[in-house]
N, C-alpha and C positions, 0 to 999 in steps of 0.2 A: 707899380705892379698891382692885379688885382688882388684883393685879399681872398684868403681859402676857409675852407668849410670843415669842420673837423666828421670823423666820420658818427661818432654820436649825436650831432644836428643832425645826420642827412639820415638816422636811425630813427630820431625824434621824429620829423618831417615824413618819413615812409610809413610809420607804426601810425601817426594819428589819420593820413592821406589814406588807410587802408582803412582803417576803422572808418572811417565817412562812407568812402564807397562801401562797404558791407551793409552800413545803417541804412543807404539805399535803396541796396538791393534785396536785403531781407528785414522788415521794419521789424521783426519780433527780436532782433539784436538789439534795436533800441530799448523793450521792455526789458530786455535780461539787464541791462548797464544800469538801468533806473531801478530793479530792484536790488542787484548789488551794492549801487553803491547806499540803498535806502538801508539793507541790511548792515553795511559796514561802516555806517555812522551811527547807526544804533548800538554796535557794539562795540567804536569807542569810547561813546559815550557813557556805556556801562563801564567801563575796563579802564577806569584811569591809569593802572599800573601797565595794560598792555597799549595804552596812548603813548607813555613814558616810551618803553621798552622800543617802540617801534623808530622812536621820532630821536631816540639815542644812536641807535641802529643805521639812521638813515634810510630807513624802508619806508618810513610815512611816504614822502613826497612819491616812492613809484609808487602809490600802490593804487592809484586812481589812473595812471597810464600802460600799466602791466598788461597786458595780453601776450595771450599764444594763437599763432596759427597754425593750418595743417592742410596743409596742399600734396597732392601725388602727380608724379610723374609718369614717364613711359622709355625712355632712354638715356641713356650715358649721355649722349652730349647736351639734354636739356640738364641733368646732374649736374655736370661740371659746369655750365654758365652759370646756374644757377648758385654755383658754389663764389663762383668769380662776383658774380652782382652781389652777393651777399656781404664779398669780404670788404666793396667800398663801404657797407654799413658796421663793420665795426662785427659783422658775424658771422660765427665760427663752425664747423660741424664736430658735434661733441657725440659722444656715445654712437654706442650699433644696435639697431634696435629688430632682432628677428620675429614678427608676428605671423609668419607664414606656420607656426606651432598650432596658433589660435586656429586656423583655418583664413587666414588673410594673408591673399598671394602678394607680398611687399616687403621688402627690410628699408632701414629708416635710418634718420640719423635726424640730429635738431640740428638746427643751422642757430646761433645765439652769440651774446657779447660773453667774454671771461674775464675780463680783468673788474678788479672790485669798484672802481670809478664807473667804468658801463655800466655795471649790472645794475647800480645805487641810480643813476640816473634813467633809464630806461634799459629791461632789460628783456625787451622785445625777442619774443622767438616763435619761430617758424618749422614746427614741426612735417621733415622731408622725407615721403615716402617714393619708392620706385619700383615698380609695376616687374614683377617675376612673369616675365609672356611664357619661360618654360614649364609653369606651371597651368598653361592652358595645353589639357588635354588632347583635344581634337587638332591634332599636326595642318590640316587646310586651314582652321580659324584661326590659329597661332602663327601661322605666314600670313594670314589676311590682316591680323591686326597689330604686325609687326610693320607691311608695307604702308600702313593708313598712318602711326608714329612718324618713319623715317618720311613723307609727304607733308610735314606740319612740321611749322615754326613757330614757339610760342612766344618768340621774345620778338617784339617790331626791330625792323631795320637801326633806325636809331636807338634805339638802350645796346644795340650789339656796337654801338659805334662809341658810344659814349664809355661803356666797359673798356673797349678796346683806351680810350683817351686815357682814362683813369690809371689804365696799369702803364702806361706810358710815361704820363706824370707826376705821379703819384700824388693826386691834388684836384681840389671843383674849385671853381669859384663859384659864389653863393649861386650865380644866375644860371651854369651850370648842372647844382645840384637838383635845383628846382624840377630842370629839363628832365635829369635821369629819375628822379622821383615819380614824375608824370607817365614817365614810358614804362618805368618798370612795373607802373601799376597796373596798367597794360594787360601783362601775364598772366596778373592775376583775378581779371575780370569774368564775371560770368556773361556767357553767351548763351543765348535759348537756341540758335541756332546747329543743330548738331554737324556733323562733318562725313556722315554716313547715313546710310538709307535705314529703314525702319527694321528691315528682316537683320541685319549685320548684328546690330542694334541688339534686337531680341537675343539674339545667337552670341554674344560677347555676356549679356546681362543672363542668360542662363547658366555661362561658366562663371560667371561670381560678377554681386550687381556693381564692386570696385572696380571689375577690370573693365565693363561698359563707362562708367565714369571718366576712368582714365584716359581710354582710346579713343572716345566718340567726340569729343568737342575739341575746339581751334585751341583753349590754353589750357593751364592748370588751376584752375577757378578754386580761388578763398573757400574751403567747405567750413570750418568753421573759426573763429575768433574770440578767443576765450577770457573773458576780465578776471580776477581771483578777490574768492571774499575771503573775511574772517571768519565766516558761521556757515558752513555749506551744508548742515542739516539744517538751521531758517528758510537757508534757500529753495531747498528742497520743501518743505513742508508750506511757502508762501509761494509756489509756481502755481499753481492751481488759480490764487486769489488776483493772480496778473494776466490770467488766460492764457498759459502755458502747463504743457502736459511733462510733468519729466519723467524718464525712466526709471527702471522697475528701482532698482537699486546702485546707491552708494559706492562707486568703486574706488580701492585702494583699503587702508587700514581701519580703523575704528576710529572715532571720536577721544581726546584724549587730552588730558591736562596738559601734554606739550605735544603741539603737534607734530607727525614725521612726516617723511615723503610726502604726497601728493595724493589728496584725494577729488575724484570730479566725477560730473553729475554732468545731465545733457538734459534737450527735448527732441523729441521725435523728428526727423529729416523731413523735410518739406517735399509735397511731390508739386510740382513746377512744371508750367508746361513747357514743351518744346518741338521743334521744328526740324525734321529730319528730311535729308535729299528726296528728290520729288515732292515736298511741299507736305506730306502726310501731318498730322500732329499728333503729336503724345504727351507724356509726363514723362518725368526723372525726378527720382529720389538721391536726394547726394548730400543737402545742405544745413545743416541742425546747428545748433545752439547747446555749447557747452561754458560751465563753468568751474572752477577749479580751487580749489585752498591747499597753501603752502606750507610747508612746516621744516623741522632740520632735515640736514643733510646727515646722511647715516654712512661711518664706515664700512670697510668692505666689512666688518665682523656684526655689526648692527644690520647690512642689507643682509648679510648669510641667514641672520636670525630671522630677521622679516619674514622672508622668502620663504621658510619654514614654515611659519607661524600661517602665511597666508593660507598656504598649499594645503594646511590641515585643516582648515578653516572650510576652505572651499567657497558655492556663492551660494547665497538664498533666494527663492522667489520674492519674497518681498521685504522691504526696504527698513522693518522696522525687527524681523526676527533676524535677517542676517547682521545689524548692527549689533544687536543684544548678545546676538553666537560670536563675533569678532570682539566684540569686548571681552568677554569669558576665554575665549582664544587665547589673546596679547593680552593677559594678564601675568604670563611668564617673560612680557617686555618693558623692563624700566620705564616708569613714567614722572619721572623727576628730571629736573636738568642735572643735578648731580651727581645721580647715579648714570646718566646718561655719560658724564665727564670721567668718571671713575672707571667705568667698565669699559671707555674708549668705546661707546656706541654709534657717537655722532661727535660731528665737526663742528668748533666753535672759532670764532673770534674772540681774540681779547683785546681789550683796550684800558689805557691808564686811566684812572680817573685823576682831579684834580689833588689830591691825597699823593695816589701815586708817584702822578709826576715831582710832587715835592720831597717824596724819599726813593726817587729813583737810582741815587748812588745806592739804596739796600737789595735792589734787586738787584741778581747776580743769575747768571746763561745757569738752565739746570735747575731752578727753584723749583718748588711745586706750588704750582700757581692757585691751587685751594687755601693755606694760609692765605695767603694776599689778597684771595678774594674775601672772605672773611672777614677779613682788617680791612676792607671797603679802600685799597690801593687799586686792584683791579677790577673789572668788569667781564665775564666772561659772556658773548650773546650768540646764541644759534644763529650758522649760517644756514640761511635759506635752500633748500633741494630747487634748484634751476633747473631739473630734467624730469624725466620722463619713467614710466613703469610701463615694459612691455603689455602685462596683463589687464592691468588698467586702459590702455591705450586699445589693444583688441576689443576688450567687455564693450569699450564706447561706440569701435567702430562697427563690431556684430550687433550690437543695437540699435542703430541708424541704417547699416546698409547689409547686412548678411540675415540677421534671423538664424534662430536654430537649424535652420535647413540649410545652410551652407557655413557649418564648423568642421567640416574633415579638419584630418590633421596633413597637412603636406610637408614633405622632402625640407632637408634642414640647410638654409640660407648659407650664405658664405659671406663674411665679412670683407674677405680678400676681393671675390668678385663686387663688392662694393664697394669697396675703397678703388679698386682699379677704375670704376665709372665715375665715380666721384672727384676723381682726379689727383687726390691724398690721401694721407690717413685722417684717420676721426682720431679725437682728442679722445684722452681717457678724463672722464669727469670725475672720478677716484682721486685722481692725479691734480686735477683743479681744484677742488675743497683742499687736500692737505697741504697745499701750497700758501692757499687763503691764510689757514691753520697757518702755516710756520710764520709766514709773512707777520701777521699780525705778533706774534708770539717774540719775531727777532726787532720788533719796533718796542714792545714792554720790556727786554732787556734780558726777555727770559731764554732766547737761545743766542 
């Protein structure tokens, strides 16, 4: 019998097959990866202790193959295949994510690994949005670029065959996964080619320049691929010296002795020529460069805080007053790890150390795990934020493709209508961190 493929190879296999094609297609990805990863050897190399902490953690090894992607869609049944190709890889759709607030007509979801072995190995994700046509105004244009979706198929004939194999077998063989690797890259390629004429074109990119994006080309083309630093203020302030412009400002929380959620930074969207029906030529803007750093995961009482904190905060024009106002902000939000553990802010992992495990009969379900870490028996180490920040995620995408001239506020998403297209429900990521949390916690002997 042939031997089989597990689904973290064929994640492994897709995440770096996609990063090549992108380095391709947009060479200034290759400059973002060469100053990441320039910035994030410089800062292990300063950080002996966060060298340790990383390489205890098991985050060292991903953190040189980590990216996110973010692709959009246009219907329910590219959703659901989408969701189906995904789950041969080992990925899930976690969180609901409404940006139709911002003025972006889409709700979302990440498609990603959960369990702690994925994530530690590669924990590739592919942030999935899906095109709101009811929120195009003009009742003729929202029929014309509903029939121009349901006329396009973004997945080739074979990746729908090879899906189809998979849920049948449950199982590749390596030579297999190869095959489905290659098609599904497929989807995600860009075409200069558009799939409508120039005026349509205009006429979809007036009602918002996302919903031309979506409707107008054969797939759902890679818009960007995100690597994660340690120091996303370096990176920002050395964009310049690489020949990359980045945005105005820093989205997500401040700079801080331990970092939370998710902060990222981009460069301007590429405008790219292309090739519309009847041969005309134009540009399109779709395609930027984003880069991202990672920090804990925050309970739901730590995100309530957030949220707050951000909301009054509000954003800055430029990059260096609004950090300075967000620091003065979140200075009413713990920035220790043990006040972070105290006040149940954020999600950790523990683990025995070698102490530990040798007076493991004294630990007992129920202890409070601060002596012990103290007495250097255990370990407690932040788990990583694997998702996403609504408003961080709009800021990115209104700075690549909307501009301040297209933020209305639009009509409030439905989760339910998205879960119906998507074909399940979305995970609650709440629910994944505290699980991580108990897991690790019923392995130290503590529950």
């Amino acid at each position: 019998m042939a031997s089989t493929i597990t689904a973290d190879e064929i994640r492994e296999q897709f995440s770096q097959a996609m990063s090549e094609m992108y380095q391709q297609e947009v060479p200034q990805y290759g400059t973002l990866l060469e100053l990441v990863a320039d910035v994030n050897l410089a800062v292990l190399e300063n950080n002996p202790r966060l060298h340790e902490q990383l390489l205890n953690a098991d985050e060292l090894a991903r953190l040189n193959v980590e990216r996110h992607g973010a692709i959009r869609v246009g219907t329910a049944r590219e959703l659901s295949t989408l969701r189906r190709m995904f789950a041969i890889m080992g990925m899930f759709p976690v969180g609901y994510y409404d940006l139709s607030q911002a003025g972006v007509p889409v709700h979302s979801t990440a498609f990603r690994p959960v369990d702690d072995a994925a994530l530690a190995r590669n924990p590739f994700r592919i942030f999935t949005s899906l095109l709101r046509l009811e929120l195009i105004e003009d009742a003729p244009l929202r029929e014309k670029a509903a029939a121009i979706l349901q006329r396009r198929d973004i997945f080739t004939p074979r990746c729908r065959e090879l899906i189809e194999l998979f849920e049948q077998t449950g199982e590749f063989t390596p030579r297999q996964a190869s095959e489905f690797v290659q098609q599904a890259l497929e989807t995600f390629r860009w075409h200069r080619q558009s799939t409508v004429d120039e005026a349509t074109y205009q006429a979809l990119h007036d009602q918002h320049r996302l919903i031309a994006d979506v409707v107008c080309f054969p797939g759902c083309h890679i818009n960007h691929l995100t690597p994660r630093t340690l120091d996303i203020d370096r990176v920002q302030a050395l964009m310049p010296e690489y020949g990359i412009a980045p945005k105005a400002v820093i989205e997500g929380p401040p700079r801080r002795d331990v970092p939370i959620l998710l902060r990222q930074t981009s460069f301007k969207a590429l405008d790219e020529p292309v090739r519309f029906t009847g041969e005309h030529q134009g540009t399109h803007t779709a395609r930027f460069g984003e880069i991202e750093q990672r920090g804990i995961a925050l309970t739901p009482k730590g995100r309530e805080r957030y949220d707050q904190l951000l909301a009054k905060a509000g954003t800055g024009k430029d990059n260096l007053t609004h950090q300075l106002h967000l620091q003065e902000v979140f200075q009413d939000f713990p920035d220790s790890e043990l006040l972070l553990r105290r006040q149940q802010l954020a999600w950790f992992r523990y683990r025995l150390t070698p102490a530990g495990e040798a007076h493991r009969q004294a630990i007992h379900p129920g202890d409070d795990p601060q002596p012990l870490i103290e007495r250097g028996w255990i370990v407690a180490q932040p788990i990583i934020y694997e998702d996403f920040l609504p408003v961080s995620a709009a800021g990115i995408f209104q700075s690549n493709l909307g501009g301040s001239e297209q933020t209305r506020s639009h009509g409030n998403a439905s989760k339910v209508d998205f879960e119906a297209a998507l074909g399940c429900e979305v995970l609650d990521e709440f629910v994944l961190y505290e699980q991580a949390q108990t897991r690790s916690k019923r392995r130290c002997g503590l529950l």
